[in-house]
Backbone as CSV, one residue per row, in Angstrom:
resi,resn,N_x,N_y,N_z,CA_x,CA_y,CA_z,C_x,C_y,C_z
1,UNK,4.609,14.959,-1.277,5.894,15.600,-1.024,6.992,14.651,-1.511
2,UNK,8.158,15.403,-2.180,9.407,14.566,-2.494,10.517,14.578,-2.289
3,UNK,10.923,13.903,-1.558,12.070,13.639,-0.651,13.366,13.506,-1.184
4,UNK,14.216,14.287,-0.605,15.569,13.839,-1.805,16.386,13.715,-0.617
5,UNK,17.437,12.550,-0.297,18.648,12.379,0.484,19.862,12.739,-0.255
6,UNK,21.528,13.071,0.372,22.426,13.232,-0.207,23.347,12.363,0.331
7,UNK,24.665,12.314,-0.354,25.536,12.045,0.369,26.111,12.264,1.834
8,UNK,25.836,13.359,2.182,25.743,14.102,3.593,24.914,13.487,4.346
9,UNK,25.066,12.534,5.425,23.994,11.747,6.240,23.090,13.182,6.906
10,UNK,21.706,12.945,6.411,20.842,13.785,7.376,20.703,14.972,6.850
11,UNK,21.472,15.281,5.734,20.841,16.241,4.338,19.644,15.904,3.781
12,UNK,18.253,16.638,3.621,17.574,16.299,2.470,16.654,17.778,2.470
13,UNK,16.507,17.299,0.827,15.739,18.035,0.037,14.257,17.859,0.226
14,UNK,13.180,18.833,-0.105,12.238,18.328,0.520,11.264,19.344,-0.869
15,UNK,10.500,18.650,-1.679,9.758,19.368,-2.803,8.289,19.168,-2.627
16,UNK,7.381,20.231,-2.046,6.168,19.911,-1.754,4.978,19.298,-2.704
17,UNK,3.654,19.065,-2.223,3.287,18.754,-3.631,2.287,20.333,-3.337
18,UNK,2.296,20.945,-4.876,1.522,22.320,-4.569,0.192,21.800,-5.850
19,UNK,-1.083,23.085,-5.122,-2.067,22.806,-5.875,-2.257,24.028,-6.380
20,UNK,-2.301,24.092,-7.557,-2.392,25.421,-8.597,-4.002,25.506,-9.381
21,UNK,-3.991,26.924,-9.189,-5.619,26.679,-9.931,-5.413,28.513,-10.887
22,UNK,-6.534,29.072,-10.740,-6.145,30.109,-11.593,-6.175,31.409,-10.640
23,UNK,-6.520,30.943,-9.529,-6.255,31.893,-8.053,-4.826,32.087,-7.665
24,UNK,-4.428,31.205,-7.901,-2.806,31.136,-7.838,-2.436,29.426,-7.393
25,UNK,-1.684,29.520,-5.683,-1.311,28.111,-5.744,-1.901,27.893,-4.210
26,UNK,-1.492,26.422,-3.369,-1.281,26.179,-1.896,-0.464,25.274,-1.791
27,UNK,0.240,25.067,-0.324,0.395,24.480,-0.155,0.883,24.066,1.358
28,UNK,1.459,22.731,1.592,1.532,22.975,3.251,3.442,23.070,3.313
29,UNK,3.612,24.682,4.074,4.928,24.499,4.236,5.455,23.930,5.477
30,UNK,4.791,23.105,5.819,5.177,22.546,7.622,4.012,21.804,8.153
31,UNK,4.007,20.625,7.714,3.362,19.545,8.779,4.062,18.855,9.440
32,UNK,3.783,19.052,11.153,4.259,18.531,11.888,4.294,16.492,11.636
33,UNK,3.301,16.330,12.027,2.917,14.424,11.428,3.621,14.322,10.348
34,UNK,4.167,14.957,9.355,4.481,14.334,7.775,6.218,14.531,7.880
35,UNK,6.682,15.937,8.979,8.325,16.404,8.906,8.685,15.109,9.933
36,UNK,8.085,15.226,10.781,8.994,14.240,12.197,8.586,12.744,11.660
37,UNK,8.366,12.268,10.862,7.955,11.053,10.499,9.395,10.611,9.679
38,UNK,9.967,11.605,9.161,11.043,11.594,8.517,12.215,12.396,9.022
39,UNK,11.912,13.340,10.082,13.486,14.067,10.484,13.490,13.060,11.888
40,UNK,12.303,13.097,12.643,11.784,13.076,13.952,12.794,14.086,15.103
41,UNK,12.438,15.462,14.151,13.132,16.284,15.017,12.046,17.494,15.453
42,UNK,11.895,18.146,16.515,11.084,18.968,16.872,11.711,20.097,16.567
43,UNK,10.866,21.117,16.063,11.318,22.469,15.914,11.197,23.432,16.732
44,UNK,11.878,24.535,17.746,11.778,25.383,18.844,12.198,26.317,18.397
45,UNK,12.320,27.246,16.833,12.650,28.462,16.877,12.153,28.381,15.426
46,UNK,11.548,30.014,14.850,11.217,29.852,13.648,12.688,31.487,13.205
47,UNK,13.029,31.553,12.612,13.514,33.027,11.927,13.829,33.530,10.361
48,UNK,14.164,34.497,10.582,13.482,35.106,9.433,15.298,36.170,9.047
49,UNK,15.229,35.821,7.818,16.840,36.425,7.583,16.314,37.405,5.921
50,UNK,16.369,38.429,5.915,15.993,39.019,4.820,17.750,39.925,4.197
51,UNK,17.913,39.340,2.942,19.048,39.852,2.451,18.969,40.405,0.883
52,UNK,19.561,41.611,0.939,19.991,41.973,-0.350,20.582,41.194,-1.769
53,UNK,20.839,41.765,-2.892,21.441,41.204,-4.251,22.935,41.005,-3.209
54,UNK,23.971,40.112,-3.859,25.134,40.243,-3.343,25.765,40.282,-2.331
55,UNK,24.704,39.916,-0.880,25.104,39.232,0.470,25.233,38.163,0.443
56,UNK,26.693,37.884,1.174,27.141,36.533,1.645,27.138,36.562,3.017
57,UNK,26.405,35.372,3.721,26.333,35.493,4.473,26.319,33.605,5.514
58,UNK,27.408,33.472,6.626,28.192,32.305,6.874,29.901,32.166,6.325
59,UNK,30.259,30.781,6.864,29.347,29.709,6.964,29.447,29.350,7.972
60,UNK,28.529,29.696,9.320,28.013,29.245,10.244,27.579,27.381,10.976
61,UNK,27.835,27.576,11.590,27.600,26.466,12.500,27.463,26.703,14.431
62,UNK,26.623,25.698,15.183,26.805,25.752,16.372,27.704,24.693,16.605
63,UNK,28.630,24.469,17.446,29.237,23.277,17.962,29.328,22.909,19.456
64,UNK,28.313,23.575,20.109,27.663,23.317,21.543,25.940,23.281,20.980
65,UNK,25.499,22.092,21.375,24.238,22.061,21.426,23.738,22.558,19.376
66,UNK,24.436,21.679,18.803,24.369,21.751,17.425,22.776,21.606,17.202
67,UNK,22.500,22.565,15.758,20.953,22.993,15.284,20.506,22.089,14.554
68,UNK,19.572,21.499,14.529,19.093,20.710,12.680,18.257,22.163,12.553
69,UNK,18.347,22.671,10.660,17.591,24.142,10.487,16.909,23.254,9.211
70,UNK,15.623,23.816,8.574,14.873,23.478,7.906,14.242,25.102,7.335
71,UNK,15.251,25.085,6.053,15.200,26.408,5.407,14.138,26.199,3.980
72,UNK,13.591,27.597,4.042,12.721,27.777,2.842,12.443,29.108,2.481
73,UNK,12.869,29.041,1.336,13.227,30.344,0.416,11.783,31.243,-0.257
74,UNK,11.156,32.252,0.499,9.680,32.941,0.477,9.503,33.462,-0.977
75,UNK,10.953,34.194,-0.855,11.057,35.130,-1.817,12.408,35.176,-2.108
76,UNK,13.010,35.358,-3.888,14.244,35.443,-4.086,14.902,33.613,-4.692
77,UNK,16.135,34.438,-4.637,17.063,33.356,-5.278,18.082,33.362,-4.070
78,UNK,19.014,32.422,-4.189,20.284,31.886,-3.026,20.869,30.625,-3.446
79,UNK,22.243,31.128,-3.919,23.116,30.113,-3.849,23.502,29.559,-2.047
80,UNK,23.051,28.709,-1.703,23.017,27.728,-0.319,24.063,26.793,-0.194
81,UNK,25.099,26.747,0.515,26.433,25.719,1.065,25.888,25.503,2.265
82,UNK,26.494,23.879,2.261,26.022,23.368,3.388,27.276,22.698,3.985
83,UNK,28.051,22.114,4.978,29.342,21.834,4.909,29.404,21.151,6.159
84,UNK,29.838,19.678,6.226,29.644,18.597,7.003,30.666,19.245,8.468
85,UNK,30.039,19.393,9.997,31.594,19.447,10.392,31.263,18.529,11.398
86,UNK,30.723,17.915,11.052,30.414,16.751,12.576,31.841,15.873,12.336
87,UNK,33.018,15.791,13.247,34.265,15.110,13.286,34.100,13.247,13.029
88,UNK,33.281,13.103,13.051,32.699,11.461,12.732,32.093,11.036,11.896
89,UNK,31.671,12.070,10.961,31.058,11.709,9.914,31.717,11.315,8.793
90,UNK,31.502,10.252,7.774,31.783,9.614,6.715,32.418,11.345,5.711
91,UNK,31.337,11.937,6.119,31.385,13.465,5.282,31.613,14.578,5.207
92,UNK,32.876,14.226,6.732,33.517,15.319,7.464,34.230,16.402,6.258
93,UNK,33.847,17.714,6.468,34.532,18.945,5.787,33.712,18.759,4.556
94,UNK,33.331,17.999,3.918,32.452,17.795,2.413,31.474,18.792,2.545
95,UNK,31.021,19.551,0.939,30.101,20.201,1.149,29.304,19.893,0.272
96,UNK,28.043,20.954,0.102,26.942,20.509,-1.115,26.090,21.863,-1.180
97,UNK,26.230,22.042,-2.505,25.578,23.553,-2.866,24.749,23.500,-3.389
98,UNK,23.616,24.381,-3.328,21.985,24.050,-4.222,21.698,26.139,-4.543
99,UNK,21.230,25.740,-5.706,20.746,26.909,-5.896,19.002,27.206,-5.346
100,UNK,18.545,27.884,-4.513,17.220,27.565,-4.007,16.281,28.966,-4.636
101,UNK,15.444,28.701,-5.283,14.835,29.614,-6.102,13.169,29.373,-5.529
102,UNK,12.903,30.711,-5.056,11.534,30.687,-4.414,10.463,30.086,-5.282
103,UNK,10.459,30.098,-6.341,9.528,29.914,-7.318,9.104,28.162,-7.472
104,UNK,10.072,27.511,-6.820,10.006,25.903,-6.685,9.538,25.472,-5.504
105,UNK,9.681,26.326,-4.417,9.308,25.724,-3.047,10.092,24.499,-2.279
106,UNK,11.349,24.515,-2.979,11.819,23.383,-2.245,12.585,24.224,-0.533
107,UNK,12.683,23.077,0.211,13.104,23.074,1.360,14.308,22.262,1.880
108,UNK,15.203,22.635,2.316,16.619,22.161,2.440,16.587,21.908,4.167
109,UNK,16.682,20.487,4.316,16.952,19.831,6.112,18.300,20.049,5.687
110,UNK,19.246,20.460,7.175,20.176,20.151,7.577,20.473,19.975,9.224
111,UNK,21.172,18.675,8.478,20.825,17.898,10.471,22.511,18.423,11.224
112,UNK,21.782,18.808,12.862,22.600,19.015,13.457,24.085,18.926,13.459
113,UNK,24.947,19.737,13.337,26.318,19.589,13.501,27.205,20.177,11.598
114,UNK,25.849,20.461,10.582,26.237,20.661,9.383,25.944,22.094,9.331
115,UNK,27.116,22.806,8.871,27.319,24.825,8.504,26.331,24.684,7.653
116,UNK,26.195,26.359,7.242,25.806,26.674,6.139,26.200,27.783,5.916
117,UNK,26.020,28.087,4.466,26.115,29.779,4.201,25.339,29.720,2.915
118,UNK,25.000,31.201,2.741,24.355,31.763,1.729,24.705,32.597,0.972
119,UNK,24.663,33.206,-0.050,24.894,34.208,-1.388,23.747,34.004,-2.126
120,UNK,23.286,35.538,-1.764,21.844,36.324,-2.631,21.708,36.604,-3.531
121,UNK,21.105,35.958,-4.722,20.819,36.206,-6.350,20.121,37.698,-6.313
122,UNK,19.176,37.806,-6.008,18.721,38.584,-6.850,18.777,39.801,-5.507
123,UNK,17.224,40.811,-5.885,17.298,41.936,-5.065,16.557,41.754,-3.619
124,UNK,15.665,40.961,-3.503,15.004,40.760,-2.825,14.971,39.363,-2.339
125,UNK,15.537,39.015,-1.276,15.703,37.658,-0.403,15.125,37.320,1.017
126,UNK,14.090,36.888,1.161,13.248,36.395,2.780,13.476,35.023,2.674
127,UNK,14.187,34.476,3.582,14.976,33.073,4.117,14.202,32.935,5.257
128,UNK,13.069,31.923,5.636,12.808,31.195,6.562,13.510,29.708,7.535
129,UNK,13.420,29.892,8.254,13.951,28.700,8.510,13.715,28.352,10.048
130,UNK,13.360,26.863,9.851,13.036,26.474,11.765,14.568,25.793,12.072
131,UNK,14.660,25.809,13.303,15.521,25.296,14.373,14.820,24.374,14.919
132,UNK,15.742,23.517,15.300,15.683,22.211,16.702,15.995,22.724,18.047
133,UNK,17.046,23.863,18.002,17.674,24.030,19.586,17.963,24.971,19.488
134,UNK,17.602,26.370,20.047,17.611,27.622,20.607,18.852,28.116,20.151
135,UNK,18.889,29.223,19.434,20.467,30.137,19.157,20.983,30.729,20.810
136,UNK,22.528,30.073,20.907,22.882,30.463,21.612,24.620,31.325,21.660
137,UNK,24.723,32.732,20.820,25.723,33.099,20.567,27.468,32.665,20.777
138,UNK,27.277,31.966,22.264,28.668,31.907,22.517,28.663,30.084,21.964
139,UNK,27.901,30.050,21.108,28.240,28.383,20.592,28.181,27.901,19.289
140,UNK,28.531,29.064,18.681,28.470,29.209,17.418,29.840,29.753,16.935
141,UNK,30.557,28.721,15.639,31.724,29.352,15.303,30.849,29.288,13.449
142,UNK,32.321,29.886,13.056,31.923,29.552,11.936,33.342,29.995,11.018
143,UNK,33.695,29.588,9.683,34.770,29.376,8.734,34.740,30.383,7.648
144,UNK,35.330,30.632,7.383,35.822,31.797,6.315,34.898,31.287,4.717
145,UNK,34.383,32.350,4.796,33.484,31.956,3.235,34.365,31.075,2.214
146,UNK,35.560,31.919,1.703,36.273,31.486,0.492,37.695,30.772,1.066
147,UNK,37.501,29.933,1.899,38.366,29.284,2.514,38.750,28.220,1.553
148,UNK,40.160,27.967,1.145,40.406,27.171,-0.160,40.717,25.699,0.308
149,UNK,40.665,25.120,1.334,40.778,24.034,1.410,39.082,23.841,0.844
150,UNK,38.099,24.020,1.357,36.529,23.798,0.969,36.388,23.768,-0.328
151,UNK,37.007,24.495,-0.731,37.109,24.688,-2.571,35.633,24.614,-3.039
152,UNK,35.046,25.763,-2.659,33.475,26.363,-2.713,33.644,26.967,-3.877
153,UNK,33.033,26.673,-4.806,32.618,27.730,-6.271,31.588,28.344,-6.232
154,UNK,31.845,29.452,-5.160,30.653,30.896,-4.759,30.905,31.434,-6.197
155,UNK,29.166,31.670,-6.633,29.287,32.634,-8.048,29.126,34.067,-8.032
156,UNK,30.735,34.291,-6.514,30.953,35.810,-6.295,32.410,35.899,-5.980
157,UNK,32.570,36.851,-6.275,34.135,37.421,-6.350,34.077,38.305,-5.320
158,UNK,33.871,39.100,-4.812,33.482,40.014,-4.043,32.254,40.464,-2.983
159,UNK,31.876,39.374,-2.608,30.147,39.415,-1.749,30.384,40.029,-0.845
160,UNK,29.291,40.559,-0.125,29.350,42.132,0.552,29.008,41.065,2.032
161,UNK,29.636,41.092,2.905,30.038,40.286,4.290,30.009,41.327,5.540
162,UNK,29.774,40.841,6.373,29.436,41.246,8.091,30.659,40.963,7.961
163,UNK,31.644,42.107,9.373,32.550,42.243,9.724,32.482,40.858,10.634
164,UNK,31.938,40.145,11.154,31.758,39.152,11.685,32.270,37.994,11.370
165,UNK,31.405,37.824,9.746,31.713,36.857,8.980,33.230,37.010,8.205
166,UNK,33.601,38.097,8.693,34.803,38.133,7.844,36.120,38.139,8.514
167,UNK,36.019,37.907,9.921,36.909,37.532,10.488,36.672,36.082,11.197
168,UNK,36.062,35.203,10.534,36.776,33.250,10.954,37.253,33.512,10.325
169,UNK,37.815,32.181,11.058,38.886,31.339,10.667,38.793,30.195,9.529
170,UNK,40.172,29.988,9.438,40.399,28.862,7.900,39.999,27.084,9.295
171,UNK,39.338,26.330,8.092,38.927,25.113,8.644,40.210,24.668,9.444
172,UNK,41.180,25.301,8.785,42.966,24.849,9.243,43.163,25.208,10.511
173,UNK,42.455,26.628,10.875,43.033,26.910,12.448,41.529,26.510,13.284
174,UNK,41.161,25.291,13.270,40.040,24.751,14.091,40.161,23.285,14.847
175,UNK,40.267,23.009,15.579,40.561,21.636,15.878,39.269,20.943,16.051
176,UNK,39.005,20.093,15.502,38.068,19.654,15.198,38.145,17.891,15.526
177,UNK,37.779,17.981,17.204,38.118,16.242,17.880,36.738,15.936,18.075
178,UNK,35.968,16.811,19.052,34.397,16.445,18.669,34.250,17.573,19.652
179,UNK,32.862,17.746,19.345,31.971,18.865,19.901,32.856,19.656,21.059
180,UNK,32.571,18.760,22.368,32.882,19.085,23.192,34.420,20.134,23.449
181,UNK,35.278,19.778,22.588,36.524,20.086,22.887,37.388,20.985,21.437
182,UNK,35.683,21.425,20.728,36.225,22.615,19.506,36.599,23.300,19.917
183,UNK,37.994,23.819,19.312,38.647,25.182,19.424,39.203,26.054,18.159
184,UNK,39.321,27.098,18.821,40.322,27.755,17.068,41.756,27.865,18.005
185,UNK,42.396,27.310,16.573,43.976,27.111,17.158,44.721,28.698,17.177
């Protein structure tokens, strides 16, 4: 397996090693001994997000009881933002975009306290992904997709959004002192 870190403390990339024969391929998408050796985070939720060509969808975060998620792309293409909001970090508001194409098998860590959002390439999209700490609705905010302070180069003009997602807020109306005491202004 090959490990990639980012600038983002507690970002990484994760490229399995697969074995191909003329049956097709294998490989292991989750060993416990080989992930916590390197996240040393336990996983307590697995889910399953299936999206259309042209869903955007985030950019999400918890800020009570923040998630580390460990996403992997089954099927499909996804432009993936990831966006620092832990108030102490070197990499506060910074983001980092990966295009994740099922056909590679890579796997994207993001450690507790970092958003994300997504935009669906193609027609057919199954997004896996484990959790560290239980979804708990009322602890979850999240920021306006095309919010221009982030200065995100989504390769969409128009992505088809949950009434949900389409009413956060700009990073501007969030106060952001630490966990405990997030609000929208």
């Amino acid at each position: 397996m090959k490990v990639t870190k980012f600038n983002i403390e507690g970002l990484i990339k994760f490229k399995p090693k697969i074995y191909k024969d003329r049956r097709g391929y294998f490989f292991e998408s989750y060993n416990f001994d080989k992930y916590n050796h390197i996240l040393n985070q336990k996983f307590v939720q697995d889910d399953h997000s299936f999206s259309k060509k042209n869903i955007l969808r985030g950019i999400h975060f918890q800020y009570k009881n923040p998630q580390g998620q460990l996403f992997y792309l089954v099927t499909g293409k996804l432009f993936l933002v990831v966006v620092d909001f832990r108030p102490k970090s070197k990499s506060f508001l910074k983001h980092k975009s990966f295009i994740l194409n099922s056909k590679f098998h890579e796997q994207i860590y993001t450690p507790p306290g970092v958003g994300c959002g997504f935009y669906s390439l193609e027609k057919i999209n199954h997004l896996i992904y484990k959790i560290t700490k239980t979804y708990k609705p009322g602890n979850e905010l999240g920021v306006i997709w095309n919010d221009p302070s982030l200065n995100i180069k989504w390769p969409c003009k128009k992505p088809i959004i949950s009434d949900k997602d389409k009413k956060y807020s700009q990073i501007n109306d969030i106060k952001f002192t630490n966990y405990k005491d997030l609000m929208i202004l």
